[in-house]
C-alpha positions as CSV (number, residue, x, y, z in Angstrom):
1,X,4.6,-19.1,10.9
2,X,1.8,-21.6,12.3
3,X,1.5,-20.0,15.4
4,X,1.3,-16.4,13.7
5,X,-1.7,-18.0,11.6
6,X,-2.7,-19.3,14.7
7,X,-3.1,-16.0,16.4
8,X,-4.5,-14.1,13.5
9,X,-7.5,-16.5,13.3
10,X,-8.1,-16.3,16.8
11,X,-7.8,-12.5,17.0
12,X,-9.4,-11.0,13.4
13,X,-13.3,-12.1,14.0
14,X,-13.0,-10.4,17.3
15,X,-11.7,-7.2,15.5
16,X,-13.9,-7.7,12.2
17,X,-17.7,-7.6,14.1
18,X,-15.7,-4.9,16.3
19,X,-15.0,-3.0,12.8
20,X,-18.5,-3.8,11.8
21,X,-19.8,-1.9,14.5
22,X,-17.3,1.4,13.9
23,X,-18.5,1.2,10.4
24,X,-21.7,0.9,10.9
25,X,-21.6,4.2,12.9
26,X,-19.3,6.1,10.6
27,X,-21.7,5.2,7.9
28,X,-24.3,7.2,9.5
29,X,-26.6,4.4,10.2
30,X,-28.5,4.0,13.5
31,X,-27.5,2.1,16.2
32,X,-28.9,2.3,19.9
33,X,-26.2,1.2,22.0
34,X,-28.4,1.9,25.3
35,X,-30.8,-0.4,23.9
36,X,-28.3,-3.2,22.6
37,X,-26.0,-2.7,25.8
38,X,-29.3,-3.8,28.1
39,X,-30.3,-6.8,26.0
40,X,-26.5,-8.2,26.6
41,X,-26.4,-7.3,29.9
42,X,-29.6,-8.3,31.6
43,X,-30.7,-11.2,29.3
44,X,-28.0,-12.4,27.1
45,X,-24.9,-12.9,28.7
46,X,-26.7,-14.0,32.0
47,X,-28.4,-16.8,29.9
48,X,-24.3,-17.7,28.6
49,X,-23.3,-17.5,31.8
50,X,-25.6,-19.5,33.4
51,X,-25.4,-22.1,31.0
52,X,-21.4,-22.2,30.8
53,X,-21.2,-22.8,34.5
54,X,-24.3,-25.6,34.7
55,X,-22.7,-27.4,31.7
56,X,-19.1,-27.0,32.4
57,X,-17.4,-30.3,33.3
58,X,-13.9,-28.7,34.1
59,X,-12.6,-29.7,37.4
60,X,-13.8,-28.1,40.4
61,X,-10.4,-28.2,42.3
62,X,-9.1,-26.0,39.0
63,X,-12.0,-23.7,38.9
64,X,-11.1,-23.1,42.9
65,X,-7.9,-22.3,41.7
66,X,-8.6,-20.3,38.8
67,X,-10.9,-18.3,41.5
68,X,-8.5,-17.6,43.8
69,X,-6.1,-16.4,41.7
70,X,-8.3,-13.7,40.1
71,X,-9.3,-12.2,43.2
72,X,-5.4,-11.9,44.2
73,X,-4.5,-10.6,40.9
74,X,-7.5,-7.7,40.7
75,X,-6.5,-7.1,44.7
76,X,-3.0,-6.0,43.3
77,X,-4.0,-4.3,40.2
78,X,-6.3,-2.1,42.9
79,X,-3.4,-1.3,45.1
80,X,-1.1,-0.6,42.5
81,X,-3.3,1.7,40.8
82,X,-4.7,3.6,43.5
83,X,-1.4,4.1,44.7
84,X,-0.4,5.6,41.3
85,X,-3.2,7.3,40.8
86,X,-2.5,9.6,44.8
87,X,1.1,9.4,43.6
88,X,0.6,11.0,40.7
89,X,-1.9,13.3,41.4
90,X,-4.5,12.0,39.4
91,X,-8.1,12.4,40.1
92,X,-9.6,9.3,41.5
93,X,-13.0,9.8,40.3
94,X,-12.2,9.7,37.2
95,X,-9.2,7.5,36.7
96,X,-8.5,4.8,39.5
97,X,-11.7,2.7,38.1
98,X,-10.6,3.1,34.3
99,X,-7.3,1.8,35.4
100,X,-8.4,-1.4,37.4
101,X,-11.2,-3.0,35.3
102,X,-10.9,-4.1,31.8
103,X,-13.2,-5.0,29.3
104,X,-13.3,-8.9,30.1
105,X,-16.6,-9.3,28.7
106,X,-16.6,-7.6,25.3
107,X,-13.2,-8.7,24.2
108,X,-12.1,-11.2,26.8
109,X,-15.0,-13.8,26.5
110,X,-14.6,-13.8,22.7
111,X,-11.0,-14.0,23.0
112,X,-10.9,-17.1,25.6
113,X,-13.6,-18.6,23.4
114,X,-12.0,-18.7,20.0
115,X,-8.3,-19.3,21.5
116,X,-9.3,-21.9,23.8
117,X,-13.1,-23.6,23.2
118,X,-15.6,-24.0,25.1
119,X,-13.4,-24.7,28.2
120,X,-11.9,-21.8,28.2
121,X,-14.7,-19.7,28.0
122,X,-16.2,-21.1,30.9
123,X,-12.7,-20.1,32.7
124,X,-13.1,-16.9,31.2
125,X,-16.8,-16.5,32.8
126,X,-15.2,-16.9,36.0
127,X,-12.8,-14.1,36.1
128,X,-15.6,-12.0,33.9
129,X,-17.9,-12.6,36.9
130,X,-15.2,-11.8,39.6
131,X,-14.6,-8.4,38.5
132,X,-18.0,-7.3,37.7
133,X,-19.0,-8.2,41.2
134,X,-15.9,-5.7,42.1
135,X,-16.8,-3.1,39.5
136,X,-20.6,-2.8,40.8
137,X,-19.4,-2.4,44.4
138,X,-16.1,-1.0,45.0
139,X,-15.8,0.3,41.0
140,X,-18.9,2.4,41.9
141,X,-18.4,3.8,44.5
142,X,-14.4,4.9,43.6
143,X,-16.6,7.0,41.0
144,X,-20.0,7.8,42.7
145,X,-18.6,8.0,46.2
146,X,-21.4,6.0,47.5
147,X,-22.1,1.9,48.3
148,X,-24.1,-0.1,45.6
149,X,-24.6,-3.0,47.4
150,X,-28.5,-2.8,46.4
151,X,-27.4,-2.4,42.6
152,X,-25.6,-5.7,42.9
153,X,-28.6,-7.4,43.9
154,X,-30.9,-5.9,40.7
155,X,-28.0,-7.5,38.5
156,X,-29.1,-10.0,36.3
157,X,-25.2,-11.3,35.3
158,X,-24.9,-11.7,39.0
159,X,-27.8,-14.0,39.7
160,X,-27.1,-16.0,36.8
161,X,-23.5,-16.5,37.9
162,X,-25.0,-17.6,41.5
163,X,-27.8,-19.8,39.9
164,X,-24.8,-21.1,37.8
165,X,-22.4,-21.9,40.2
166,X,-25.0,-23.4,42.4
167,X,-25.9,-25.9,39.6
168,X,-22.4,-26.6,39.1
169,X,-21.9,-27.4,42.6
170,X,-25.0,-29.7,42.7
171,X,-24.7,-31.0,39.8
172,X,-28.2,-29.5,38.2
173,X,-29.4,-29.8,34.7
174,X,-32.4,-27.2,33.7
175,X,-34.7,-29.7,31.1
176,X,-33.5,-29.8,27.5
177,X,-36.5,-27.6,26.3
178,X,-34.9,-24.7,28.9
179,X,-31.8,-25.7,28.4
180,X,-32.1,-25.1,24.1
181,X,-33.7,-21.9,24.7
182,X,-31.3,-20.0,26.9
183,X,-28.4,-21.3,24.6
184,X,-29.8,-19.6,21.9
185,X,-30.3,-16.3,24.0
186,X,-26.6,-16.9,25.1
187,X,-25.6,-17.2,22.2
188,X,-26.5,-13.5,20.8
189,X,-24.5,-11.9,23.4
190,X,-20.7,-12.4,21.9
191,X,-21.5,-11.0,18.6
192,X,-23.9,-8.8,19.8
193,X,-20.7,-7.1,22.4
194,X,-18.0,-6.6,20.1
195,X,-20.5,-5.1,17.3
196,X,-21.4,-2.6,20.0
197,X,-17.4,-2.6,21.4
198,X,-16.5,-1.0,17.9
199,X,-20.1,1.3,17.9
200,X,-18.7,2.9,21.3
201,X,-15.4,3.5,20.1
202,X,-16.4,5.1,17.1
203,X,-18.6,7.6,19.0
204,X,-16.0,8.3,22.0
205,X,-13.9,11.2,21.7
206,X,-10.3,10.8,21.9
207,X,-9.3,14.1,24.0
208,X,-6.2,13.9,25.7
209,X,-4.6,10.3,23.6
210,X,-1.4,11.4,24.8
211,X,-1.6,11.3,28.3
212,X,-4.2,8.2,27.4
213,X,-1.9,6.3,25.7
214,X,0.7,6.6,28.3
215,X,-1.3,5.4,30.9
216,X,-2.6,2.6,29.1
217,X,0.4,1.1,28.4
218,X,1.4,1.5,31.9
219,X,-2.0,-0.5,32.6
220,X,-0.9,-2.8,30.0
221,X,2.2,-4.2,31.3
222,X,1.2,-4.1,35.0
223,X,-1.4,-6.0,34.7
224,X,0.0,-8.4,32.2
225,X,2.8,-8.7,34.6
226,X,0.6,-9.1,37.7
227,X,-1.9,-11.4,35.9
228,X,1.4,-13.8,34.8
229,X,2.8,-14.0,38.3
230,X,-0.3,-14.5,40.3
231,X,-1.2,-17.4,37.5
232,X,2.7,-18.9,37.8
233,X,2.0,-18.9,41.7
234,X,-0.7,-20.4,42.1
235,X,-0.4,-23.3,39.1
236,X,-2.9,-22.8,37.1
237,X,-3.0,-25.5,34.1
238,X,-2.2,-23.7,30.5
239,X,-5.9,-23.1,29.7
240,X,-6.5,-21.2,33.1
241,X,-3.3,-19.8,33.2
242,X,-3.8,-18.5,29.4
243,X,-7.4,-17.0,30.0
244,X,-6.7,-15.3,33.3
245,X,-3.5,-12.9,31.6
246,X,-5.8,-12.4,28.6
247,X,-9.1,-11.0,30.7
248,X,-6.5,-9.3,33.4
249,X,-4.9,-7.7,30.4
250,X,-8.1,-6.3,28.7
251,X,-7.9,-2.5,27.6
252,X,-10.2,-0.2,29.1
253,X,-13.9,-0.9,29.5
254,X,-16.6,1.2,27.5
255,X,-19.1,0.9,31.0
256,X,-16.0,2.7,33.1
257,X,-17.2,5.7,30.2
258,X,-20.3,4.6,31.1
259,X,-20.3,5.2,34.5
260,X,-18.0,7.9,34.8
261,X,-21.1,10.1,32.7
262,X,-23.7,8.8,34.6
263,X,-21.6,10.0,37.8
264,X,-20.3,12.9,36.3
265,X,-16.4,12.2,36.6
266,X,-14.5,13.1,33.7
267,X,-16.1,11.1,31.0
268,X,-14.2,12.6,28.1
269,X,-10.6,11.6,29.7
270,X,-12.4,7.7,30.2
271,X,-13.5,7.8,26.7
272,X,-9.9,8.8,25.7
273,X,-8.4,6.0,27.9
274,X,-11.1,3.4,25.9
275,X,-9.7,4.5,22.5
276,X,-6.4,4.3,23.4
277,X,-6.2,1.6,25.2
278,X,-8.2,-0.5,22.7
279,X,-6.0,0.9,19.6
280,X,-3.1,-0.3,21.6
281,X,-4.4,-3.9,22.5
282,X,-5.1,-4.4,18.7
283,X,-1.3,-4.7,18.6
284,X,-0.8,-5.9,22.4
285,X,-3.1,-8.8,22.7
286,X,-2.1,-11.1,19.7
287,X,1.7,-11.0,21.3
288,X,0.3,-11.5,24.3
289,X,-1.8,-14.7,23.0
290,X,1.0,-15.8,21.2
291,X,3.4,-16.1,24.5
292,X,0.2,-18.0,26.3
293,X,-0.6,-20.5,23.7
């Protein structure tokens, strides 16, 4: 019963400001997710993730670790899936990225935060980084067909996870007055992503949940499964160990539908794969949680 409580207090204010945001939507009132999605991506969560890192005081030698081990685990979610993807005669375009990347920053850095503290959002931060560094190379061009080395550079999240880690390494403090302020712009961008999590999904169609929900269950318990291995292998402590399945485990990301429009894949069978995949981790990630705990 206490770890059940447990759970539900970790998992229903990630839900609730996601509900918030479906509600606010299916109430008719405006909400301009271009606008919101920018002011997350290039200032807020590059302020929080700056900070995390400069502040963190978790061991180096477990952060290595923790490092290592998401970059094996995303290496095997990418073969697996783009070896079921030409197996099964699936476009690529449209479902090889979909099937890779989760939604580690919406949902996972909330999750990590309120099941494990600050610590384990700054382990969280570190996987979150990894795979967007993947997603704006390798994810883009799986959908565009073309590099985007140069759009990694104009990345704001990626410069504030280099100036982050280069603090961490030497040891850098910004001055308090600096410091202050780019907490409080941080600090916007958890609430601020799950409100416009549950925006998305309420304006997504849901064509094709059948075949959606299939495959993300499929990309449920492989990655689960590859996330748990990789973390048993390489001995991570309980907090990293617990924060790498949760962000490996993420449903769908609303950018993949993001992306897959801009590049003109098949946006309406991403947008089903979001819904369904993030109706099924409502159920999915509190047992999940529960067995990491």
């Amino acid at each position: 019963m206490n770890l059940t409580v447990t759970v539900l207090e970790i998992v229903a204010p990630v839900f609730l400001l996601a509900g918030i945001g479906f509600a606010w939507v299916r109430v008719g009132l405006e909400y301009r997710i271009q606008f919101v999605t920018r002011l997350a991506m290039t200032l807020s969560l590059p302020c929080l993730i700056f900070v995390s890192l400069m502040q963190t005081r978790i061991d180096p030698a477990a952060l290595t670790a923790l490092s290592l081990a998401s970059v094996v685990a995303y290496a095997a979610v990418t073969i697996l899936f783009l070896l079921f993807v030409r197996l099964g005669r699936l476009e690529t375009r449209t479902y090889a990225a979909p099937l890779i990347f989760g939604n580690t920053g919406n949902l996972g850095l909330p999750l990590a935060l309120f099941a494990f503290g600050d610590a384990g959002l700054s382990y969280a931060i570190i996987v979150f980084a990894i795979m967007a560094l993947w997603s704006y190379t390798f994810g883009i061009w799986l959908v565009a067909g073309s590099g985007a080395f140069g759009k990694v550079l104009r990345e704001p999240l990626v410069w504030g996870t280099v100036l982050g880690a280069l603090f961490l390494w030497q040891g850098w403090q910004t001055p308090v007055f600096l410091t202050n302020t780019l907490t409080l712009v941080g600090q916007m961008a958890i609430p601020m992503m799950l409100i416009t999590l549950g925006v998305a999904v309420a304006r997504l169609s849901g064509r094709g949940l059948m075949r959606a929900a299939v495959l993300s269950t499929l990309k449920l318990a492989a990655c689960t499964g590859i996330a748990w291995t990789v973390g048993r292998y390489f001995e991570l402590d309980p907090v990293a160990f617990g924060v790498l399945v949760l962000q490996v485990a993420t449903p769908v990301a609303v950018t993949s539908y993001l992306i897959a429009e801009k590049y003109g894949a098949d946006a309406q069978a991403v947008a089903g794969l979001v819904v369904a995949s993030t109706l099924i981790s409502v159920g999915a990630l509190p047992l999940i949680l529960a067995a990491v705990l």
